[in-house]
C-alpha positions, -999 to +999 in steps of 0.1 A: +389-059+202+390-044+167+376-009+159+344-003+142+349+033+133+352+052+166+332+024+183+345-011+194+326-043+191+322-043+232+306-010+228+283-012+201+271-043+216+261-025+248+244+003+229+223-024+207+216-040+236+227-077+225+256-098+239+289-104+222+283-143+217+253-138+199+269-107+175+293-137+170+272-165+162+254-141+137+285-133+120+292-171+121+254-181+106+259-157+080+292-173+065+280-205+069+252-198+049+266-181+021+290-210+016+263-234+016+255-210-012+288-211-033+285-253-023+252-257-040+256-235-068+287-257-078+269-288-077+240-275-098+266-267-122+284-299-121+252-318-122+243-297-155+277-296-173+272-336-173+237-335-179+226-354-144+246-381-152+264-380-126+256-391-090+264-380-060+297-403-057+314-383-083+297-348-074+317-353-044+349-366-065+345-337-084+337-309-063+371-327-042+396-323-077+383-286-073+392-278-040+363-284-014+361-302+013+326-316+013+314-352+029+291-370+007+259-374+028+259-335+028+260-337-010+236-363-016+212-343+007+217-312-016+213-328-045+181-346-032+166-310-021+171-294-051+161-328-075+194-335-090+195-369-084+204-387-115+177-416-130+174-450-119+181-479-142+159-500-156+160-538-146+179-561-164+170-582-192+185-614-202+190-633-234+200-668-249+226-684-272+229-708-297+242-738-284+248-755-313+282-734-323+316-738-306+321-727-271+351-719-257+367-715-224+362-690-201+392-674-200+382-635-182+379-647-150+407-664-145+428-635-155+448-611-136+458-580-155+487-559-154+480-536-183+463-527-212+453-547-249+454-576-225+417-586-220+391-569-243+351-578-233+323-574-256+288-570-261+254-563-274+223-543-268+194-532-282+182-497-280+142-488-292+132-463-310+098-448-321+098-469-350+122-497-350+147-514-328+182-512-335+212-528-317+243-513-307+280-533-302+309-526-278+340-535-268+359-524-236+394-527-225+387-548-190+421-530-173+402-496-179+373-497-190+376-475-222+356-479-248+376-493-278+351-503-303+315-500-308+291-501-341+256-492-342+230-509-369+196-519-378+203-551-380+215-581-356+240-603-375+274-608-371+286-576-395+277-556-361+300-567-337+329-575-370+328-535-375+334-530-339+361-557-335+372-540-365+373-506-354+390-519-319+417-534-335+427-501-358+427-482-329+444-505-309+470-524-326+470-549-299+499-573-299+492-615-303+479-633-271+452-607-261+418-625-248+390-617-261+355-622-239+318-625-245+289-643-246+282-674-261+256-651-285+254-663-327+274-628-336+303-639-314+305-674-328+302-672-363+328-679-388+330-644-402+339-634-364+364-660-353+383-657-386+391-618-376+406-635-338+422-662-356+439-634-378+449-609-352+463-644-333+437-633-301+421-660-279+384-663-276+368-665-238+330-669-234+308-664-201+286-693-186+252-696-207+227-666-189+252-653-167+260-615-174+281-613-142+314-629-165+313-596-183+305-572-155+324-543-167+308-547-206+272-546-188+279-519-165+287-498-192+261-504-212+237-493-177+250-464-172+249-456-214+212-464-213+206-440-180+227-412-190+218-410-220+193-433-244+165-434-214+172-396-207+172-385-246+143-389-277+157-390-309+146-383-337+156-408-361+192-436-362+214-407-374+204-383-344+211-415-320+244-424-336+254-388-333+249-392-294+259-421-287+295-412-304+294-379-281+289-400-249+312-425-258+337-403-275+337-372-261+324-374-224+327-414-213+367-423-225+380-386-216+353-369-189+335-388-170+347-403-138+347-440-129+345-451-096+369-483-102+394-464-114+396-444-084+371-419-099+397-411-131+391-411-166+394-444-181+418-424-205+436-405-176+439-441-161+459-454-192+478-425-197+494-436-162+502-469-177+518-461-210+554-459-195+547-489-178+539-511-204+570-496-226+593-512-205+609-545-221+608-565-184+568-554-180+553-588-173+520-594-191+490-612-179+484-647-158+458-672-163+451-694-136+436-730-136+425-752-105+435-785-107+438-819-086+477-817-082+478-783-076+471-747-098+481-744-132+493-707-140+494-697-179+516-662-181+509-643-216+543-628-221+555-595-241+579-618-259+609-635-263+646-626-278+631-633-316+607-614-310+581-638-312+556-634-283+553-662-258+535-682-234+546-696-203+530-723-184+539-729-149+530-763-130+536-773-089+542-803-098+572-821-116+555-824-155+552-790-174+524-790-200+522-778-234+497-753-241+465-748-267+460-714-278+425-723-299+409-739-265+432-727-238+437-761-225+470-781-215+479-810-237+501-841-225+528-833-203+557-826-223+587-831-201+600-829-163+605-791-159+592-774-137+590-739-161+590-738-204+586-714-226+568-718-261+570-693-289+540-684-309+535-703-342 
């Protein structure tokens, strides 16, 4: 028993007239609740330092890449205590398309990706103001989930989502053969907008009429911009919302903020793990697959071939190989008896 000046524990024990166990437990209670303490206070300071954005999923992810242990019940009961939980969203709201304008095939889920630049998803919402509405344009990379492109403007025609396909691709630089998603929305099928896909050689995919769950990750994005910031904000006028709205994006959503399908990462830390990857001259791109009678068709979008030109490879079960339709991602007549053919890009 350790020494307590001249005095051991036992001792001192005996003289205050209380048993060992409960000097112990005391010692104990007194630990436990000053790191219950040092717990909370880092939460409160997580939950600041992202403006309650986040939830308690990634207060626990968090307070995990720093170095404590902590179960996420215990966490969400802190949080709910000291009223940190972060805002509810509002319910969803749907909209319709012109079906009078070409609609094309949907591509996005069909697709399984192995990288980047190979599947981009797009959208639109609107955002009120005191005075006004205006409408605000995105575009996501759907392996993940950055933000690539977005445009913010007064106005609803197609020169909003042009100036974000238009920022994308001078960020980007994709390569030919990436697939681009939306809805079947006016914007997304005007001439002005196909003519920018046709000349970048991308391929057009559009959701099912009224179903936002073919561009999940585009709409979940667009939540959680609305509850972490537009519902949680007032602004002042379109130049203080645009100011934001390139912060969150920007700033906190690409390079801060953790995503849950990512395995609560950075959608820039993710693709930072890929780059090497996707360098690599054998890196096989992504596969289309279509269901039919005979069998499944499976459409690979390659990196390229020996001139350099990039290809696309359609696979059959059967004996006939099928020749392949970039505009509607469609097999023509079967071209011959293999059972594998390769077709460079015109």
């Amino acid at each position: 028993m350790p020494l307590q000046g001249s005095l051991r524990i036992e001792r001192m024990c005996q003289l205050a007239q209380v048993s060992r166990a409960g000097f112990y437990r005391c010692l104990k209670g007194r630990a436990g609740i000053k790191e219950e303490m040092e717990l909370r206070s880092e939460i409160q300071e997580i939950a600041v330092e992202h403006r309650r954005r986040y939830g308690y999923r990634r207060i626990t992810a968090e307070l995990r890449r720093r170095g404590m242990l902590v179960n996420h019940k215990r966490v969400l009961r802190m949080m709910r205590e000291d009223s940190l939980l972060s805002a509810h969203p509002r319910a969803f709201s749907d909209t319709h398309s012109n079906r009078n304008l070409e609609v094309y095939l949907n591509l996005a889920s069909r697709m399984t990706l192995t990288g980047t630049n190979q599947l981009w998803v797009a959208d639109i919402t609107y955002i009120r103001l005191q005075r006004e509405f205006v409408y605000l344009a995105v575009i996501l990379d759907a392996f993940s989930r950055k933000v690539v492109g977005w445009a913010l403007d007064q106005t609803l025609t197609s020169r909003l989502p042009v100036a974000a396909l238009q920022q994308a691709i001078d960020q980007r630089q994709p390569k030919p053969n990436l697939v681009h998603h939306s809805d079947r929305g006016v914007q997304y099928s005007s001439g002005d907008y196909l003519k920018i896909l046709q000349k970048n050689r991308m391929i057009p995919s559009m959701s099912r009429p009224g179903n936002p769950y073919d561009n999940a990750s585009c709409e979940s994005f667009l939540r959680t911009l609305k509850r972490e910031e537009i519902h949680a904000n007032d602004y002042q006028d379109l130049g203080h919302l645009y100011a934001n709205v390139e912060a969150f994006i920007e700033q906190y959503y690409n390079r801060r903020r953790l995503h849950s399908a990512l395995g609560y990462r950075t959608p820039e830390d993710f693709e930072k793990g890929f780059e090497q990857l996707n360098a690599l001259p054998n890196f096989s791109g992504a596969t289309v697959s279509f269901l039919q009678a005979s069998g499944e068709l499976r459409i690979s979008f390659e990196k390229g071939s020996a001139s350099g030109l990039p290809t696309r490879r359609v696979v059959l079960p059967g004996e006939a190989s099928a020749d392949f339709c970039s505009a509607g991602c469609s097999p023509l007549e079967p071209a011959s008896t293999s059972q594998t053919k390769t077709y460079p890009e015109a």
